[in-house]
C-alpha positions in Angstrom: 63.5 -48.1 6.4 61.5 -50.0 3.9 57.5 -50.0 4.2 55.3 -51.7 6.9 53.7 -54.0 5.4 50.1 -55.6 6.4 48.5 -57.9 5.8 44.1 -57.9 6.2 41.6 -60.7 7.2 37.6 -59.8 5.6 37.1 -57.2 3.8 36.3 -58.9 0.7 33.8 -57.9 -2.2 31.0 -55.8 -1.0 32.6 -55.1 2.6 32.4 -50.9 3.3 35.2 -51.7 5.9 37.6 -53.0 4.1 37.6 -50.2 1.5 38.0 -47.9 4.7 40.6 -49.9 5.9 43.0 -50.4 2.8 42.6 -46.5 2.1 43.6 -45.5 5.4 46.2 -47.7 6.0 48.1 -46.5 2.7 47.4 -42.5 2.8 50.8 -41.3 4.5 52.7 -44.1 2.2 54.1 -46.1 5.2 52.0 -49.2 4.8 52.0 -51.6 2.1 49.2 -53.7 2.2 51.2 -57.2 0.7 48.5 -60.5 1.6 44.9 -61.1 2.6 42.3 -63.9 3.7 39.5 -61.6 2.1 36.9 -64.1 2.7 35.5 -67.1 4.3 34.8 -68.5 0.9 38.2 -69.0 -1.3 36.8 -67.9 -4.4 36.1 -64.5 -3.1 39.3 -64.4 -1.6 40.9 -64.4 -4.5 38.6 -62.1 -6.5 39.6 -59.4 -3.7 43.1 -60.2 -4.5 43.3 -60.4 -8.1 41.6 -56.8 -7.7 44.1 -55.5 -5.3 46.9 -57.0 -7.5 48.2 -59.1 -5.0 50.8 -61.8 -6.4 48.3 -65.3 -6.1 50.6 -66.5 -3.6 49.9 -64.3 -1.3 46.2 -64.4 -1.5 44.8 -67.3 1.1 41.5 -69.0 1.5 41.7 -68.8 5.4 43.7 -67.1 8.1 44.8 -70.0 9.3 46.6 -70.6 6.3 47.9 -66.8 5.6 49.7 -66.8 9.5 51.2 -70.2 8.4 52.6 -69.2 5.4 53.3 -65.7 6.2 55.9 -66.8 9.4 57.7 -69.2 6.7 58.5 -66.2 4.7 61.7 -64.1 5.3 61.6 -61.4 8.1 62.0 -58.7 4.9 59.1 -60.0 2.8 56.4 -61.3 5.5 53.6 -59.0 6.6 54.3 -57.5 10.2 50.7 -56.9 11.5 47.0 -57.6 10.2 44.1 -55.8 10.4 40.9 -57.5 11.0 37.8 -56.4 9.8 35.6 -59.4 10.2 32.4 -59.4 12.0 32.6 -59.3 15.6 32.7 -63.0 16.4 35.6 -64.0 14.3 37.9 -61.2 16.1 38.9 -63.0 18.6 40.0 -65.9 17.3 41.7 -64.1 14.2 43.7 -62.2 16.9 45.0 -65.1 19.1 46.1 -67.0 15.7 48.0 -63.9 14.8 49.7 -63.1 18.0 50.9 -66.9 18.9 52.1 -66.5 15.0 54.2 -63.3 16.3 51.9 -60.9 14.0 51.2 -57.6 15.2 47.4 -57.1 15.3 45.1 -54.2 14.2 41.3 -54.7 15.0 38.0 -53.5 13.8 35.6 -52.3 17.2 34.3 -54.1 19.1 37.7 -55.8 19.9 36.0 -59.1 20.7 32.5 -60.9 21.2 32.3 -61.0 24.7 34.4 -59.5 27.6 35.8 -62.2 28.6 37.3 -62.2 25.1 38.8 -59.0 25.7 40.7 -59.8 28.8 42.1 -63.3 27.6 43.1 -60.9 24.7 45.1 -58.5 27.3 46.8 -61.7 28.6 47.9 -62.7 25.2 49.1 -59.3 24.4 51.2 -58.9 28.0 52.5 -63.0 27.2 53.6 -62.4 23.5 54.8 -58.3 24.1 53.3 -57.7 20.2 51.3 -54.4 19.5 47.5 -54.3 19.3 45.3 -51.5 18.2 41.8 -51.1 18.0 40.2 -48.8 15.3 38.2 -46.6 17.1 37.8 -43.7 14.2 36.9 -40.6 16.0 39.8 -40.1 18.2 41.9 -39.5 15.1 40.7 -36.6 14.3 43.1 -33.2 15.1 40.3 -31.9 16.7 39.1 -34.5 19.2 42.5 -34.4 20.3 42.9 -30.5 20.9 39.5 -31.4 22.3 41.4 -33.7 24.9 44.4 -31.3 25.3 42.5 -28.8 26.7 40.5 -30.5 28.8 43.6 -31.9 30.3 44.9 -28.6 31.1 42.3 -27.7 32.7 40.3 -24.7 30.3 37.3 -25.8 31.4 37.8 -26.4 34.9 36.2 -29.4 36.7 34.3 -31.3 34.2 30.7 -31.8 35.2 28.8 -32.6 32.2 28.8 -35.0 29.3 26.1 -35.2 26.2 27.0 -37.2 23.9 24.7 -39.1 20.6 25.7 -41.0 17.8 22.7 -41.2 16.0 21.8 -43.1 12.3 18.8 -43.6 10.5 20.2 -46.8 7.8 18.3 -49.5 9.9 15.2 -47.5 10.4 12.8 -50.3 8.5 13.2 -53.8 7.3 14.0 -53.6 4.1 17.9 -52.6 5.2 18.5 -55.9 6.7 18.8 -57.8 3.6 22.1 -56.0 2.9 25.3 -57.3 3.8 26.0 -54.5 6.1 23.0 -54.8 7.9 22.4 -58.6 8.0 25.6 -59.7 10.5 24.7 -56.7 12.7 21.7 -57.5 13.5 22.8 -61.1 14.0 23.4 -62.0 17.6 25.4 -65.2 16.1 27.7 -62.8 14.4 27.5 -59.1 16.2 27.1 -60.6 19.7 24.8 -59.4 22.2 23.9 -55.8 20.8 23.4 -54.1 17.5 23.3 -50.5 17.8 25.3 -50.1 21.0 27.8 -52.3 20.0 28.2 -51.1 16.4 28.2 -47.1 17.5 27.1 -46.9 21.4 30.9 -47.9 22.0 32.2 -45.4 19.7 30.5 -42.8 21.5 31.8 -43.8 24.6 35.0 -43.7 24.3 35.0 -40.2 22.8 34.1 -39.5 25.6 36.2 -40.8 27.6 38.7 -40.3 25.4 37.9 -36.3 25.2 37.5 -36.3 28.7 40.1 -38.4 29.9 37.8 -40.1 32.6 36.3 -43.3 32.3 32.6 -44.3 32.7 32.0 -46.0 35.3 28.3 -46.6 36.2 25.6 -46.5 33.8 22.1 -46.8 33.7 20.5 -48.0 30.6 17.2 -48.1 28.1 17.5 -50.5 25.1 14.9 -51.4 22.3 15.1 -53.6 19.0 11.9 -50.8 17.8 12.2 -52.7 14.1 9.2 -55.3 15.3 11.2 -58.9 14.8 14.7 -57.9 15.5 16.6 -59.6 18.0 19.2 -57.0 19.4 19.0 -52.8 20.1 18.6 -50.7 17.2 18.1 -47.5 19.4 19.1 -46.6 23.0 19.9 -44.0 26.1 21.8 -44.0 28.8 22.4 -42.2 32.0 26.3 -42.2 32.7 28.8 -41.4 35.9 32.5 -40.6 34.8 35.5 -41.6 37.6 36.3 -37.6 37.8 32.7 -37.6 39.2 30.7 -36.2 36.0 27.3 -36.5 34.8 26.3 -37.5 31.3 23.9 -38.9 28.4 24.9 -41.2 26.1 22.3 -41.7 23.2 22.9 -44.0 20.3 20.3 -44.9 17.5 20.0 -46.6 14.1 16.5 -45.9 13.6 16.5 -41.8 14.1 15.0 -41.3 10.3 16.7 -39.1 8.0 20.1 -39.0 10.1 23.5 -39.9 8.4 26.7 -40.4 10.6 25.7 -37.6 13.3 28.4 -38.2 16.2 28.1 -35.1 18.6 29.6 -34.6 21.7 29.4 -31.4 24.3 31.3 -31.7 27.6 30.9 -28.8 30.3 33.1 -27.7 33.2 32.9 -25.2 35.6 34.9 -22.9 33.6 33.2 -23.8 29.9 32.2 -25.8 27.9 32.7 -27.6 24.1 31.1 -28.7 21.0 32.3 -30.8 18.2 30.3 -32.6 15.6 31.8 -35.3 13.3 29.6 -34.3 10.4 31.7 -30.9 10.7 34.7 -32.4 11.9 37.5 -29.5 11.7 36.0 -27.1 14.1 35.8 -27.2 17.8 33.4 -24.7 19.4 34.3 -23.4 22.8 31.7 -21.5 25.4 32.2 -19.2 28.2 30.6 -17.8 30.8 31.8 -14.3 30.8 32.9 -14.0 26.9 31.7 -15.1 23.5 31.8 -18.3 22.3 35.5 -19.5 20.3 35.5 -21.3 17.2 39.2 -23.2 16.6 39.7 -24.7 13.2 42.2 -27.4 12.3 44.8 -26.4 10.3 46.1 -23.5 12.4 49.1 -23.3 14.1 47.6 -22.1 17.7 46.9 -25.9 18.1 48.7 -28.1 20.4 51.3 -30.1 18.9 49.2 -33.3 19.3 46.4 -31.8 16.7 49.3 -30.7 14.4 50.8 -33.3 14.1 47.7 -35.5 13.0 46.8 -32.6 10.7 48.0 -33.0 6.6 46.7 -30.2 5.4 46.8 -26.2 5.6 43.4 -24.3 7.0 40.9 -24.4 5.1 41.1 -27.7 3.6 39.1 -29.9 5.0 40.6 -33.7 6.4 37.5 -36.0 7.4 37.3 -39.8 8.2 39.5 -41.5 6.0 42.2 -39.2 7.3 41.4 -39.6 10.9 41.3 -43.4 10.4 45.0 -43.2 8.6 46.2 -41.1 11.8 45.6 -44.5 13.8 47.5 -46.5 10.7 50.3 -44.7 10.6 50.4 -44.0 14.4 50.4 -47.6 14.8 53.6 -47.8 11.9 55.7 -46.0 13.5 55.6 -48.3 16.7 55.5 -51.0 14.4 59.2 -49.7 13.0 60.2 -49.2 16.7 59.7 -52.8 17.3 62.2 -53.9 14.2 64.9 -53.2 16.4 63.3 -52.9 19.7 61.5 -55.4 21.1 57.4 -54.0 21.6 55.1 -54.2 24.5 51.8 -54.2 23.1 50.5 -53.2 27.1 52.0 -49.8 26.7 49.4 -47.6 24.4 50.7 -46.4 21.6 50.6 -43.0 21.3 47.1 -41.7 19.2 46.3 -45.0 18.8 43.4 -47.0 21.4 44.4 -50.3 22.4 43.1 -52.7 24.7 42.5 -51.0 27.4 39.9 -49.4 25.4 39.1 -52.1 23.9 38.0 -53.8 27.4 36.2 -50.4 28.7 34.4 -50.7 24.9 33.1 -54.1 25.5 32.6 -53.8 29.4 30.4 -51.0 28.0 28.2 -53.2 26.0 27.8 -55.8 28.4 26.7 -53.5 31.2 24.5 -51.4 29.3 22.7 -54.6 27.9 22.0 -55.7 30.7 21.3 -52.8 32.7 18.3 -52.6 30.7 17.7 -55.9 30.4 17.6 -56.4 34.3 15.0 -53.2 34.5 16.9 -50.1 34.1 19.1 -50.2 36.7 22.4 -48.5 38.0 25.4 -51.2 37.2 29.2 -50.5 38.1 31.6 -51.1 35.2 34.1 -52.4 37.5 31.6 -55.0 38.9 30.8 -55.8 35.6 34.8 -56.4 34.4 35.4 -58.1 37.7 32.5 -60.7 37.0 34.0 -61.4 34.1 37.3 -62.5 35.5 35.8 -65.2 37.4 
């Protein structure tokens, strides 16, 4: 079976994302990148694609355009899904085009703008029966999902405890927002209704959930743009209540001075607890009452077959995030394959790959812990918050 090939919307000159993305996606050689609208403005378009060596045909000055031409091409040549690393108010509309277009879609977190975004999204998906992902990073890792497996068996009995922080210090002063990573961020035009909870907040909540296999389901927040001036969050807390009836913190902050990417989570049972730490991403720490404290590595063969198989390497050589990223890519090629003869149903996850499902619990997330603290710092149920919406 030949390649799947891609095509990508942003991620033009000076876009960290797009970088990420391209590398990812090509790693395990299943995904040929073959077309791209790189950029609202044409001539950048085409400077991304005359350094990716795209043919100039296949190089457009809008989306629009690219889903137009790409569905004229034959089924052999034209791109079979694109991955959309805009910011967050062009998702949306990029991902309706593609699907009415009969494109599989890939999407850069948060899946959408608003809620309501996300769940005309799920009703596009369920209409058209195409495959949608959304690139939540962490959960590729072999680790988070041993992580997961044993939680699910039941190691560390009846979870009762979640901690988890994502915590950055790039926006820490004011001087940051004058690059192009920081200026659409803290843009409500652009990012939406939150900065540092929408950008990392909702990737720390869905490792948990993810880790944990329970979703949250109340939260109480405490927001604050501390940069005097800014419009959205920069740093946040927030109390959380998990469906399996668990407790847990949930702090997120792009202003903690001195800190790179430092995702940590610790979940507790009644049985024992865990540690993992994306700055250290291979090993998994796991505490005990009544014996010392086990550290698992990845690479090792006493790992569930779920870690294995998103594992490249032997022990002792180290996979970090541009190999957890390409776990979701080439998770999300081989269901692409499976839909070259079998018709797809993008409701149906695919397996180590989020979709949107999580992309709805991400943003009814944002939107609850916005205006949780907005409203005074008060208890709000997710469920009321995704029912709302629907009205």
């Amino acid at each position: 079976m030949s390649k799947v090939r891609m095509g990508l919307v942003g991620g033009g000159p000076g876009a960290f994302i797009g970088d990420v993305h391209r590398m990812a996606a090509r790693i395990d050689g299943e995904i040929e990148l073959v077309c791209g609208a790189f950029s609202s403005q044409p001539e950048k378009s085409t400077e991304a694609g005359r350094a990716l060596y795209l043919p100039t045909s296949r190089v457009y000055e809008s989306y629009i355009k690219m889903f137009e031409a790409e569905a004229k091409l034959p089924a052999e040549e034209r791109m079979e899904f694109v991955a959309i690393v805009t910011p967050n108010h062009l998702h949306y509309p990029i991902a309706i085009a593609a699907l009415e277009a009969g494109f599989h879609v890939m999407c850069e977190k948060p899946a959408t703008f608003t809620l309501q975004e996300s769940l005309l999204l799920k009703a596009a998906i369920e209409k058209t029966s195409l495959l949608f992902g959304v690139t939540h990073t962490y959960t590729g890792y072999p680790i988070v999902h041993e992580a997961r497996e044993r939680v699910a068996r039941g190691d560390l009995g009846k979870i009762t405890k979640v901690l988890v922080e994502y915590n950055q210090g790039w926006l820490a002063d004011s001087e940051a927002e004058a690059s192009k990573q920081a200026s659409w961020r803290i843009d409500p035009k652009q990012a939406g209704i939150s900065c540092c909870m929408g950008d990392i907040g909702v990737h720390a909540a869905n490792l948990a959930e993810t880790i944990t296999g329970s979703n949250i389901t109340r939260v109480l927040a405490d927001l604050a743009a501390v940069v005097p001036g800014r419009q959205l969050d920069d740093d946040g807390s927030v109390l959380l209540r998990f469906e399996n009836g668990a407790r847990g913190v949930l702090v997120a902050s792009q202003i903690s001075v001195g800190e790179e990417n430092n995702l940590t989570i610790r979940v507790y049972g009644t049985k024992g607890g865990l540690e993992w730490h994306q700055m250290n991403p291979n090993t998994l720490t796991l505490k005990w009452a009544d014996k010392p404290a086990e550290t698992v590595r990845a690479g090792w063969g006493y790992l569930g077959n779920t870690a294995q198989h998103n594992t490249r390497t032997p022990a002792g050589h180290p996979e970090g995030y541009l190999e957890a990223f390409a776990n979701l890519y080439t998770n999300f090629s081989v269901a692409v394959k499976q839909t070259r003869t079998n018709k797809g149903n993008g409701i149906t996850p695919i397996e180590g790959v989020p979709g949107i499902e999580d992309a709805i619990n991400g943003m009814a997330f944002i939107q609850a812990v916005v205006t949780s603290s907005a409203d005074g710092n008060v208890w709000l149920d997710i469920n009321k918050v995704i029912a709302n919406a629907q009205q």
